[in-house]
C-alpha positions as CSV (number, residue, x, y, z in Angstrom):
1,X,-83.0,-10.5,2.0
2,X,-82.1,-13.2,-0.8
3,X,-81.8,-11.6,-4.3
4,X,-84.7,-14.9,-5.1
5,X,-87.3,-12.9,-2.3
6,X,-86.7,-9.3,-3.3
7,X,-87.4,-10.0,-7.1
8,X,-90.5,-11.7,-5.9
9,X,-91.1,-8.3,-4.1
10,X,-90.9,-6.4,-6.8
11,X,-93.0,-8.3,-8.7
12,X,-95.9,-9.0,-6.9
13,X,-95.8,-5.4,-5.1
14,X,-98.8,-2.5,-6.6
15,X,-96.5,0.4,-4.8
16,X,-93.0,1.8,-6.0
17,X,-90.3,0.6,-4.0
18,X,-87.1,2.7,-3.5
19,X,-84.0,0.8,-2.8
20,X,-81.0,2.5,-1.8
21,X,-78.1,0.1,-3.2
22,X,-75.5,2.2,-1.4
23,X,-74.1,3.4,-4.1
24,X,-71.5,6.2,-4.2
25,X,-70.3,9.3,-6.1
26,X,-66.8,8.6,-6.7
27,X,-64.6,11.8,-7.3
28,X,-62.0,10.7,-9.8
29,X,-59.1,13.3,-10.3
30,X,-56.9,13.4,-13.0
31,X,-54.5,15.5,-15.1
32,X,-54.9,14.7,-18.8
33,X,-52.5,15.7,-21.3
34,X,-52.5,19.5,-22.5
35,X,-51.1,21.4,-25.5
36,X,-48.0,23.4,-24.0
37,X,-48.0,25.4,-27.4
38,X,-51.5,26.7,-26.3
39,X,-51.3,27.6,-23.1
40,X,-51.1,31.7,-22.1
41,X,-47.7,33.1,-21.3
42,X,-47.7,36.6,-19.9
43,X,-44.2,37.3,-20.7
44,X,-41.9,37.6,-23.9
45,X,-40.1,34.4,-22.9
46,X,-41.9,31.3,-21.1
47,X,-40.8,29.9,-18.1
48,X,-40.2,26.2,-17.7
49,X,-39.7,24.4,-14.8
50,X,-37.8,20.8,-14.2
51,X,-36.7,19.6,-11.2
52,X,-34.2,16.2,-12.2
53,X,-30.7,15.3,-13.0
54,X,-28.8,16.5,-16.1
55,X,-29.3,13.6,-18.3
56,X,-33.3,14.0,-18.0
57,X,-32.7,18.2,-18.7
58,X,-30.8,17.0,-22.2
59,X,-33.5,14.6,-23.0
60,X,-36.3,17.3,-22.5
61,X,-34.4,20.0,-24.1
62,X,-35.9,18.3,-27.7
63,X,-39.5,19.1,-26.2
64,X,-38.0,22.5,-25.6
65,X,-36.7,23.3,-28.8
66,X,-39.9,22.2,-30.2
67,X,-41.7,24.6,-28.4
68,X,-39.6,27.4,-29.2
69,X,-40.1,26.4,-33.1
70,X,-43.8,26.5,-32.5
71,X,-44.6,29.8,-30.2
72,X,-41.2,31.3,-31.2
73,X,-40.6,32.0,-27.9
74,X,-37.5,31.4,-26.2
75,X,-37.7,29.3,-23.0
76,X,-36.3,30.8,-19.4
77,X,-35.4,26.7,-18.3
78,X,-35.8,26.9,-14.3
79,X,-34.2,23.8,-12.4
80,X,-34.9,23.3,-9.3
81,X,-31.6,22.0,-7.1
82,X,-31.5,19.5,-4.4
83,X,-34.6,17.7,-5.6
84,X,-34.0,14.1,-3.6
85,X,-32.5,11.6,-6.3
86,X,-35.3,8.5,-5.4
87,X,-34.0,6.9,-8.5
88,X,-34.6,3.1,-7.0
89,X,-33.7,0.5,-4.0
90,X,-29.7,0.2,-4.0
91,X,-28.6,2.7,-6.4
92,X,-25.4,4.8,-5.9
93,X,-25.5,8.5,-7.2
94,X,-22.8,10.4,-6.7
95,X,-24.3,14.0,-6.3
96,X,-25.4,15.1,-3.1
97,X,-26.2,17.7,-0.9
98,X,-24.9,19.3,1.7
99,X,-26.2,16.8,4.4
100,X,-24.9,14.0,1.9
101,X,-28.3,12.7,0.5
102,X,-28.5,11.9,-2.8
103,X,-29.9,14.5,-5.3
104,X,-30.9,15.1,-8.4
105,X,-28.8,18.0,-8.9
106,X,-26.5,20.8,-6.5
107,X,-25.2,23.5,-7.4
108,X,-21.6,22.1,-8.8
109,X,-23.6,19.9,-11.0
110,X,-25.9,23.0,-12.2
111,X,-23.1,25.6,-12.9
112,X,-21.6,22.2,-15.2
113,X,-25.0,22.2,-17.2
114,X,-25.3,25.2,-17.3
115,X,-22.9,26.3,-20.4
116,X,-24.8,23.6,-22.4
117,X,-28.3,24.7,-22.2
118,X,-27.9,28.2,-22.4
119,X,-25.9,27.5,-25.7
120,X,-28.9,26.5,-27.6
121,X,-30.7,29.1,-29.7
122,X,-34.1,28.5,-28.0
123,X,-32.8,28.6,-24.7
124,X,-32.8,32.6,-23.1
125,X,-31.4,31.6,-19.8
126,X,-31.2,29.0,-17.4
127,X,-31.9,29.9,-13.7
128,X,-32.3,28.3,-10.4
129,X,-36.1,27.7,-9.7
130,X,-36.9,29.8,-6.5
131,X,-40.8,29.9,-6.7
132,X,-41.4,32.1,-9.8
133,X,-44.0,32.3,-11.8
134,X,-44.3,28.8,-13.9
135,X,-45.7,28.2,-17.7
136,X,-45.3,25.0,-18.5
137,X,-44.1,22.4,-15.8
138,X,-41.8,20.0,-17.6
139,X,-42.3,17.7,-13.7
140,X,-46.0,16.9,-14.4
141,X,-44.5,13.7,-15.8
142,X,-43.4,12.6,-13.0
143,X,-46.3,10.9,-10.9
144,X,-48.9,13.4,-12.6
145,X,-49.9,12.2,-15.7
146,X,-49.1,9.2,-16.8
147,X,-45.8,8.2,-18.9
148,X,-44.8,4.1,-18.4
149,X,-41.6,5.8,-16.6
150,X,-39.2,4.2,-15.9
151,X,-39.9,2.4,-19.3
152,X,-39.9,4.0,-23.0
153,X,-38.3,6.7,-24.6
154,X,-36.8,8.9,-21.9
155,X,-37.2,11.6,-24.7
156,X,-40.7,11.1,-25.5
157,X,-42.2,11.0,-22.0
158,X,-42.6,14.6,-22.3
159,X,-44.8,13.9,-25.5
160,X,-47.0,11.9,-24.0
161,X,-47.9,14.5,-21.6
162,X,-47.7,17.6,-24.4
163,X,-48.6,15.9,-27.4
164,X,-47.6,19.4,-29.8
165,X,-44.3,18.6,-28.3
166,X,-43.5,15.8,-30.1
167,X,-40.2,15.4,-32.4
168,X,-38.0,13.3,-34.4
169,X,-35.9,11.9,-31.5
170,X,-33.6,10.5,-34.4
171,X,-32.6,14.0,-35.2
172,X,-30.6,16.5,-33.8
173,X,-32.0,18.9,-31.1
174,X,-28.5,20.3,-29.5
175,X,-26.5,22.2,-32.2
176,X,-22.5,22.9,-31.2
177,X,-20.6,25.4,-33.0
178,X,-19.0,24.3,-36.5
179,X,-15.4,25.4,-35.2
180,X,-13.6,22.8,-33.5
181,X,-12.7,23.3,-29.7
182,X,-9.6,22.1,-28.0
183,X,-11.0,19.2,-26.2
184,X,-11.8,17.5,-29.4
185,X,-7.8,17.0,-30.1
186,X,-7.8,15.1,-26.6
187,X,-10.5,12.5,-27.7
188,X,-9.9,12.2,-31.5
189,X,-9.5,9.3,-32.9
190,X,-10.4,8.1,-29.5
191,X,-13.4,5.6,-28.4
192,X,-15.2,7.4,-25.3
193,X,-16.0,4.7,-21.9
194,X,-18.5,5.8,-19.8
195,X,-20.1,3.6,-17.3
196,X,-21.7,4.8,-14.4
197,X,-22.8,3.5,-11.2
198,X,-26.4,3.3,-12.3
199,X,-29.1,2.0,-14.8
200,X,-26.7,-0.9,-15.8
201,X,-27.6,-4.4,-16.9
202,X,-28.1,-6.5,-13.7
203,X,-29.2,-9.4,-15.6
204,X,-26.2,-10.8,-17.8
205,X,-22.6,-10.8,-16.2
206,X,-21.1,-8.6,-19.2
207,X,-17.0,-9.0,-19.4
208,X,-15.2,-6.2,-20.3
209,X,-11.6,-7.6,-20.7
210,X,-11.7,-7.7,-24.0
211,X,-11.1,-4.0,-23.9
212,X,-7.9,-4.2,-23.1
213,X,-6.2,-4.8,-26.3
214,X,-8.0,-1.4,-27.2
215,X,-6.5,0.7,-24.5
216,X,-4.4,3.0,-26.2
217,X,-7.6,4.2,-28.1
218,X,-9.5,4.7,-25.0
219,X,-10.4,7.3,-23.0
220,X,-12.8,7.3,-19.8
221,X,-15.2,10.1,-19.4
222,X,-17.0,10.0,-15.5
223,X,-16.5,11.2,-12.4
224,X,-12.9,9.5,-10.4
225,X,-14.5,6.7,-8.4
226,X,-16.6,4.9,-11.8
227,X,-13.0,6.1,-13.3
228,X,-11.2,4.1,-10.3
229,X,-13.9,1.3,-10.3
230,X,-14.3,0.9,-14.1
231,X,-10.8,0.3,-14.3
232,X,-9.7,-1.7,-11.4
233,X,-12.6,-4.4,-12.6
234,X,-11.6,-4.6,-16.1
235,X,-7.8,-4.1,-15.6
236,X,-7.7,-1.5,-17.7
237,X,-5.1,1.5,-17.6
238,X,-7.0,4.4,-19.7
239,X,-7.0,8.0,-19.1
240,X,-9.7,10.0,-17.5
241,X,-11.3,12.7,-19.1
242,X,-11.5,16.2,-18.1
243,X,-13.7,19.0,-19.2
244,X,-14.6,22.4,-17.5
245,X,-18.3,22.2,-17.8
246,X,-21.1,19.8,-20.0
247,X,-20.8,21.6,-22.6
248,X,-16.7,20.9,-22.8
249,X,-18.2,17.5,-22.3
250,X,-20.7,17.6,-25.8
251,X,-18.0,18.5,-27.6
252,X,-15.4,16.1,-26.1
253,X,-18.2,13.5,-27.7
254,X,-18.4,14.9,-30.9
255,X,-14.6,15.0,-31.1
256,X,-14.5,11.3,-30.7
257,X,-14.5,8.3,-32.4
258,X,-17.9,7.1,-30.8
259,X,-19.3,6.5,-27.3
260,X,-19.6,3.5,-25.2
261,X,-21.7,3.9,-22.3
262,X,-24.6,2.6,-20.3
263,X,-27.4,5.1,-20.0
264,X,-25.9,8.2,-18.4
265,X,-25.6,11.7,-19.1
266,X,-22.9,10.9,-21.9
267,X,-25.3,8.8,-24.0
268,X,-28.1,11.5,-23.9
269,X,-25.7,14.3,-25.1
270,X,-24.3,12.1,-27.8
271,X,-28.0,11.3,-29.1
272,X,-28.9,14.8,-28.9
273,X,-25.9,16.1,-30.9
274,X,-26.0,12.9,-33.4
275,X,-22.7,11.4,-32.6
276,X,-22.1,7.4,-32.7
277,X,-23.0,5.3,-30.3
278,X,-23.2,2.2,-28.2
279,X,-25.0,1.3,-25.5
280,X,-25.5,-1.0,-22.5
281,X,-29.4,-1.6,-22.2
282,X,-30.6,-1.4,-18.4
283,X,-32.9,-4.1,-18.4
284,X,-35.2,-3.2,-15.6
285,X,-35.2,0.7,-17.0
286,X,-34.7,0.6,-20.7
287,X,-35.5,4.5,-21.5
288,X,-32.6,5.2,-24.2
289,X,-33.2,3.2,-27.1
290,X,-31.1,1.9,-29.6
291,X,-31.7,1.8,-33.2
292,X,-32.6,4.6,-34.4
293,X,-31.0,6.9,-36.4
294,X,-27.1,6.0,-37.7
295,X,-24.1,4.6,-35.6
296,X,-26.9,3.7,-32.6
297,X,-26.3,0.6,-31.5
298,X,-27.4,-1.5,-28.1
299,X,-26.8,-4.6,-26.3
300,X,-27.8,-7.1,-23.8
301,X,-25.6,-9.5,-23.8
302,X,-21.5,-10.6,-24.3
303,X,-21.9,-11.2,-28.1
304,X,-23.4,-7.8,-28.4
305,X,-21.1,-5.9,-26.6
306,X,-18.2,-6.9,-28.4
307,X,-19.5,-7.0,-31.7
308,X,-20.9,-3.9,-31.7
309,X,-18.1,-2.6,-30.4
310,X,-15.3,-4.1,-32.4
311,X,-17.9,-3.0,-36.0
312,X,-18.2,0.2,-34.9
313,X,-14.3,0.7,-34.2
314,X,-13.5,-0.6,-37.8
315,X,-16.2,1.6,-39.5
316,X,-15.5,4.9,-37.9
């Protein structure tokens, strides 16, 4: 029937006509945002679960601390181990499991971040997640509610899904001990290089040679193949650094002169402890941000990289 013919129905009809437009109920399912601050905890401390790499642990450790200044209770952090690392098509990621697929984290890479977190006043203890009982899930970020990720404040993703979690992410949320450690005699008055094999920028053809005529400044923190690959590209004959644990590794940072680095592990520590920085924006990821805060600095392209670079080695 024309929609012309049934109006004319309608009209002209002296009975009540039922039409059944076929509509449907649609059942729409959806986790909203919540207030982590609120919800019940049975115990003294509250369990927190997270399930990806160290980098993303540093960056939710502000929401941690802020949760801790809220409920004043201190936070058992749970990570889950061998969670696959889907990060995106062609990336390289060096930790793996025991069948040699990528992962977020093992057990090597745990026991390394370990120190780090359970350093922090509002930490407890850190444990392997082995099904117990969870208070907040810091994963609901990931493909539950939504966040923009990749893009956008790796820190503030976690805000967006606990709004009472939000904090300054220009300020300070992992505190090192005043007293300086060893390692920071190995990178004083050094500049830190850390490029890994991921989240770089694939867009402009960045040179690095002109890091050469800094070399005996330089130090390379990384694991030994971006170490071997770094170097080989650039011609560049620079030290690796070695530290114990992530923690070593924080205060390797602080030690130094500043940080050059893509968007790794490295860069989150040094934001989360303060330190100077400059960083290689990933242009299809951007999710640590530049400017904000002192001594952070980013770059796209050539010009940026060395003038950042060569300002922030004369300043510091």
């Amino acid at each position: 029937m024309k929609l012309k013919e049934l109006k004319e129905l309608l009209n002209n009809s002296d009975e009540d006509i039922e039409i059944d437009l076929g509509k449907k109920e649609v059942e729409i399912q959806a986790i909203i945002p919540e207030m982590a601050t609120q919800l019940p905890v049975e115990g003294v401390c509250a369990n927190i679960k997270h399930s990806c790499n160290p980098g993303d642990i540093v960056a939710a450790l502000i929401a941690t601390k802020k949760y801790y200044d809220v409920t004043k209770r201190k936070v058992n952090f749970l990570q889950k181990l061998n969670h696959p690392g889907n990060y995106y098509v062609g990336a390289t990621h060096g930790t793996t499991d025991e069948h040699g697929s990528m992962v977020c984290m093992n057990q090597h890479i745990y026991n390394m971040i370990k120190p780090l977190v359970e350093s922090q006043y509002y930490i407890n203890k850190m444990d392997v997640y082995e099904g117990q009982k969870i208070d907040l899930d810091f994963d609901t970020i990931r493909g539950k509610v939504f966040v923009n990720m990749p893009q956008g404040s790796i820190q503030a993703w976690l805000f967006y899904a606990y709004p009472d979690l939000y904090s300054d992410i220009s300020k300070q949320w992992i505190f090192l001990e005043e007293q300086k450690r060893q390692i920071e005699e190995v990178t004083k008055n050094k500049v830190i290089i850390n490029f890994t094999e991921r989240y770089r920028n694939s867009v402009i053809m960045l040179d690095y040679f002109f890091l050469r005529k800094y070399a005996p400044d330089l130090i390379f923190a990384g694991t030994e193949i971006e170490h071997f690959k770094f170097c080989s590209q650039w011609s560049l004959n620079i030290p690796r650094l070695e530290v114990k644990d992530f923690l070593d590794l924080a205060y390797a940072i602080r030690g130094a002169k500043f940080l050059y680095a893509n968007q790794s592990l490295c860069w989150n520590i040094s934001t989360a402890i303060g330190s100077p920085r400059v960083l290689e924006v990933c242009n299809f990821a951007q999710n640590c941000m530049p400017f904000y805060g002192d001594n952070n600095v980013g770059y796209f392209h050539q010009a940026g990289a060395e003038y950042y670079f060569r300002t922030m080695y004369n300043s510091l």
